[in-house]
C-alpha positions in Angstrom: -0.4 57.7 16.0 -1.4 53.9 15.1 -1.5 51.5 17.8 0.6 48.5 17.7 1.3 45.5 20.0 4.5 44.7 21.7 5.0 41.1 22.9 7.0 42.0 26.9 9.2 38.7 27.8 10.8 39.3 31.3 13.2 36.6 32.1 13.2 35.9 35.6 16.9 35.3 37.6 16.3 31.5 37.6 13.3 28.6 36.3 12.5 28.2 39.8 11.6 31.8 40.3 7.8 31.6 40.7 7.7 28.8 43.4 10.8 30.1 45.5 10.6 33.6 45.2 12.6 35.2 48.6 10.9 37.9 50.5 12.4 41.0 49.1 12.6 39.2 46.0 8.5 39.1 46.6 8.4 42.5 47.9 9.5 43.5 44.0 7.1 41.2 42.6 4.6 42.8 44.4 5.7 46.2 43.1 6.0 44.2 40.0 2.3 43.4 39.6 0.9 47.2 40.4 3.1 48.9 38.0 1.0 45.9 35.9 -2.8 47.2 37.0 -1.7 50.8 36.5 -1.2 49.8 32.8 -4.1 48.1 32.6 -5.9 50.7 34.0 -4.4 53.3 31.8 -5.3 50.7 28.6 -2.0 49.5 28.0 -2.0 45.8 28.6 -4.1 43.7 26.8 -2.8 40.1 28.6 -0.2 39.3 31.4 1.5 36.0 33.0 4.1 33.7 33.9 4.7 30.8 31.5 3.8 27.8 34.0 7.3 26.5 33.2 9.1 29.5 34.6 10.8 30.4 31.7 9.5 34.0 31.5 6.5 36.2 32.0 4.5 37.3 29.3 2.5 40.7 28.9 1.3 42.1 25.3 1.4 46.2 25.4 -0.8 48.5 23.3 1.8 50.7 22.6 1.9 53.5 19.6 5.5 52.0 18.6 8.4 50.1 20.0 10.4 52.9 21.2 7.5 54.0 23.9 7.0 50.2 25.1 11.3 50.4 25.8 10.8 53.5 27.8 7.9 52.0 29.5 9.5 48.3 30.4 12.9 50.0 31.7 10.4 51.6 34.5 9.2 48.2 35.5 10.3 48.1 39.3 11.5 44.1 38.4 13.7 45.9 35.4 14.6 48.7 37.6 15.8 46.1 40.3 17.6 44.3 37.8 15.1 41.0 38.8 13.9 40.6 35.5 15.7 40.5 32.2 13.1 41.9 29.4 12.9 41.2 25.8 10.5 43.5 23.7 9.2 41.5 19.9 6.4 43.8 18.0 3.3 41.8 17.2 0.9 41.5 14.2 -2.2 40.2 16.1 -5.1 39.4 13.4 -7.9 37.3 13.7 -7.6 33.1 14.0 -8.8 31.2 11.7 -9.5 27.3 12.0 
């Protein structure tokens, strides 16, 4: 199968998320970032962050189509614990020109 890129938004409960996270909201987060590494790890992730404004957090997936990056997000302990809201856009990444 081809390998494609999947832009993962995850909307967090409120702006302020990042800087007044609660403690179990943290515990999640925490969760949150090691399901992260394990893609890494596995390949999967090519970037991951919060947008310093606290709008969302932003990963790109290698993914072999939209369907398996779906599956994959919904296992995302901050989707599973309904802390994030995720939005999944497919990608053309290319090369930048000046």
């Amino acid at each position: 199968m081809e390998t494609t890129h999947v832009l993962y938004l995850a909307a967090p409960p409120r702006p302020s998320f990042y800087m007044d996270a609660a403690p179990d909201e943290y515990a999640v987060i925490e969760q949150h970032f090691a399901f992260l590494e394990g893609l890494r790890g596995e390949g999967k992730l090519v970037l991951a962050g919060p947008a310093l404004d606290g709008a969302f957090g932003v990963a790109i997936l290698k993914m072999t189509d939209v369907e398996e990056a779906r599956a994959l997000v919904a296992t995302d302990p901050a989707v599973v614990a309904g802390l994030f809201t995720p939005s999944l856009h497919p990608l053309s990444l290319g090369p930048v020109t000046p």
